[in-house]
C-alpha positions in Angstrom: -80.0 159.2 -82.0 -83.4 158.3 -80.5 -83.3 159.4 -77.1 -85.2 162.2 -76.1 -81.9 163.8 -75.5 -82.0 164.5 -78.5 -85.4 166.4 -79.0 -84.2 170.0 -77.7 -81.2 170.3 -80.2 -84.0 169.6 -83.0 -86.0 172.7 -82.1 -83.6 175.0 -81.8 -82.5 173.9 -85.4 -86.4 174.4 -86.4 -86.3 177.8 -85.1 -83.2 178.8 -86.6 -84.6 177.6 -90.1 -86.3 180.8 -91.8 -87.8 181.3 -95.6 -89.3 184.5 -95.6 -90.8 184.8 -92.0 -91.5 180.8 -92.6 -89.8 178.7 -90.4 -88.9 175.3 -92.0 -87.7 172.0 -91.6 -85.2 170.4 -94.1 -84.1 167.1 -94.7 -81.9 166.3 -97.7 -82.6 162.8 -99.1 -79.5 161.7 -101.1 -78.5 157.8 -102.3 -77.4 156.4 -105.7 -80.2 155.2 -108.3 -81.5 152.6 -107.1 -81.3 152.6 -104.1 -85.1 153.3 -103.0 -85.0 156.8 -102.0 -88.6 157.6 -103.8 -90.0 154.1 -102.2 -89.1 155.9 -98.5 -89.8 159.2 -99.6 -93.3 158.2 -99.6 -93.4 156.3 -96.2 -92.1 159.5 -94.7 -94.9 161.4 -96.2 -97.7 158.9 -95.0 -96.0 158.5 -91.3 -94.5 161.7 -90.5 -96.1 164.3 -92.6 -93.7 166.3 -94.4 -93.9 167.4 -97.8 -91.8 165.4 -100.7 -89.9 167.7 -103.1 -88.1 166.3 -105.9 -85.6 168.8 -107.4 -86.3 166.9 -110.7 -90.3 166.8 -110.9 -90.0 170.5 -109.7 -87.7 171.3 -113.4 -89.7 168.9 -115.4 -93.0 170.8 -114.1 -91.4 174.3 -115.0 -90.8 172.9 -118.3 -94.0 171.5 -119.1 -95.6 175.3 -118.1 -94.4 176.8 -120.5 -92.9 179.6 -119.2 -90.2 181.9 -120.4 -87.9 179.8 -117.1 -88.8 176.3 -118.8 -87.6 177.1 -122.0 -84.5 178.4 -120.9 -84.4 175.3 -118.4 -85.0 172.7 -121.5 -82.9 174.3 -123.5 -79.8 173.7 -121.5 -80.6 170.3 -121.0 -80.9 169.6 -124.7 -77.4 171.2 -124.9 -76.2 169.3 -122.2 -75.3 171.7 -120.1 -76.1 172.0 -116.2 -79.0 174.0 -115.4 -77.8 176.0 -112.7 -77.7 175.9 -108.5 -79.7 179.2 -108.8 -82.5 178.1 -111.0 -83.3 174.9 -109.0 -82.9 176.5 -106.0 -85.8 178.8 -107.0 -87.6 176.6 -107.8 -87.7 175.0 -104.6 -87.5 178.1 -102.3 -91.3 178.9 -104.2 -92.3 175.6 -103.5 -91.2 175.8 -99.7 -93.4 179.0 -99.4 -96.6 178.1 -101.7 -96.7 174.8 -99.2 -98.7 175.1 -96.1 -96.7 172.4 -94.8 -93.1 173.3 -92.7 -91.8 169.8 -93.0 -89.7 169.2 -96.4 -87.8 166.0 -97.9 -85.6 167.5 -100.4 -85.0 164.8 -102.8 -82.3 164.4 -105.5 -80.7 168.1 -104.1 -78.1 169.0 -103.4 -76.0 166.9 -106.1 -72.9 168.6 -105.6 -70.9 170.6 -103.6 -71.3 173.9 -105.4 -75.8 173.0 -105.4 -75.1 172.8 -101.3 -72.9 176.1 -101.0 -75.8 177.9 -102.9 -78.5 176.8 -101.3 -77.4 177.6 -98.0 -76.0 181.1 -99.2 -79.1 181.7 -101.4 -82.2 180.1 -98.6 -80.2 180.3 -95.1 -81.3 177.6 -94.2 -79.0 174.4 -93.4 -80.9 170.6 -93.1 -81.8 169.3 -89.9 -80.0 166.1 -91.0 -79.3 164.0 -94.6 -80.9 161.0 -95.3 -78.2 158.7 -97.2 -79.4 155.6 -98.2 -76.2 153.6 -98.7 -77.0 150.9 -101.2 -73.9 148.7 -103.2 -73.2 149.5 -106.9 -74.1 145.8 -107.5 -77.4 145.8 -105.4 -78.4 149.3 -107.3 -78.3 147.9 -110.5 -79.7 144.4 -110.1 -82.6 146.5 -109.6 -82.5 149.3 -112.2 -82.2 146.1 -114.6 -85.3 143.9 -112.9 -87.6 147.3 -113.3 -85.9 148.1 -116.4 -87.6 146.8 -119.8 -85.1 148.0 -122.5 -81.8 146.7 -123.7 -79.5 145.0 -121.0 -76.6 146.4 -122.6 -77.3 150.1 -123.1 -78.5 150.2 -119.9 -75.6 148.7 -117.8 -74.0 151.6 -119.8 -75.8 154.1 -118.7 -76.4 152.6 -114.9 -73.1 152.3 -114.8 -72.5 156.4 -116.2 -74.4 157.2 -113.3 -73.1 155.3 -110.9 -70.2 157.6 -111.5 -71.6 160.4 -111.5 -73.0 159.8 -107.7 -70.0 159.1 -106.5 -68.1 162.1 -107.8 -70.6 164.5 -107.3 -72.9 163.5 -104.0 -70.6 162.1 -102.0 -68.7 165.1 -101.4 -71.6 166.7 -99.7 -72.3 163.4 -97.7 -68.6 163.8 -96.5 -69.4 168.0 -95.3 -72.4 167.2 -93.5 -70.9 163.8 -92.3 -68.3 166.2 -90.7 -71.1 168.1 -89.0 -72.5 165.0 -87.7 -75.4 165.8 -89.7 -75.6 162.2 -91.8 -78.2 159.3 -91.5 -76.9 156.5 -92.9 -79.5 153.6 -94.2 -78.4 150.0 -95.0 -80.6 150.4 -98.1 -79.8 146.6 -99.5 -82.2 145.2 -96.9 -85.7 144.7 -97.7 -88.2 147.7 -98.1 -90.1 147.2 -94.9 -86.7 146.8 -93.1 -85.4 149.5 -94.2 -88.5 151.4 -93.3 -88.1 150.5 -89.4 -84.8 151.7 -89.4 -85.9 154.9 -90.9 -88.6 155.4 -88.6 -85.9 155.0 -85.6 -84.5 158.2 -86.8 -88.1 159.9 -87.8 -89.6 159.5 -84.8 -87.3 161.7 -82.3 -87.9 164.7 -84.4 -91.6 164.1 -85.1 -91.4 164.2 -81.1 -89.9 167.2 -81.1 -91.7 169.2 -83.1 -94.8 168.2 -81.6 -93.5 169.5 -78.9 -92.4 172.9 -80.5 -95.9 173.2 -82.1 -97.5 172.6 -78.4 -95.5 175.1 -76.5 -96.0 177.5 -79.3 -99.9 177.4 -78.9 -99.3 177.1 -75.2 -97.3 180.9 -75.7 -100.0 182.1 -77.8 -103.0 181.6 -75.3 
């Protein structure tokens, strides 16, 4: 990664990416709680330009509307119950197309294997690469508890619950697209601006890339 090499393979993967007649880039962003995803998220946003989409914010927004989709969509969740691939996948898919932008962090989705079957069957469109920001359970929730104000106890609990979780569910779909070759694996225990460089290192080949797609497709046009 981050030779120039690389830049070709990147858009023909950008053209083969369609929503609609919208061509899209997509770059899952997966790593345990904790581990700084939403801290890098918005560096990628300020340096590279895509468009952040949390598949969490997008379900608590549907909710908060109102609508006849957010009730059913709150309702599960009081009842425990998974809301399903379909829904959030919807939710996303309308954000992808009411965005101007063609560049897309997915964050938060796909959390399991059956999420990543659908979306690809449901949107055609596979990620250009994940993001994994590998991060050690201890490391994960030393921080959870520093930002965390409530009871120590109850929340190691709970930390620790999701921990699990993570594990069961995500890594599976780290270990498909791992298989493809697809993964970007972060050291996330190192300090935030560290971290940061080495996600610019893999950034910065596609930014090149499509740069270069968007010139030759003005270049075609004129």
């Amino acid at each position: 990664m981050g030779s120039v090499v690389d830049a070709p393979v990147v858009v023909e993967g950008v053209a083969e990416n369609m929503l609609g007649d919208k061509k899209v880039t997509v770059v899952f962003v997966l790593g345990g709680p904790g581990s700084g995803k939403g801290t890098q998220c918005a560096n990628i946003v300020e340096h590279f330009g895509f468009t952040h989409l949390s598949a969490g914010d997008l379900l608590r927004a549907e909710i908060k509307s109102g609508s006849e989709n957010g009730t059913m969509i709150e309702n599960m969740i009081k009842e425990g119950k998974i809301v399903p691939s379909e829904v959030t996948i919807k939710l996303l898919q309308d954000a992808m197309i009411k965005n101007e932008n063609d560049k897309f962090l997915i964050d938060g989705f796909p959390r399991n294997e059956e999420n990543r079957a659908a979306f690809e069957n449901v949107t055609k469109i596979s990620p250009a690469f994940v993001l994994f920001f590998d991060c050690s359970e201890e490391e994960m929730e030393r921080r959870l508890l520093a930002r965390n104000q409530g009871r120590v106890d109850d929340n190691i609990e709970t930390i620790r619950k999701r921990f699990k979780v993570f594990v069961e569910s995500s890594l599976p779909v780290i270990e498909h697209y791992n298989a493809k070759d697809k993964v970007k694996k972060i050291d996330a225990a190192k300090p935030i601006s560290e971290v940061f460089e080495d996600v610019k290192a893999i950034f910065a080949p596609y930014a090149k890339a499509l740069l270069e797609c968007d010139y030759i497709s003005v270049i075609k046009n004129h």
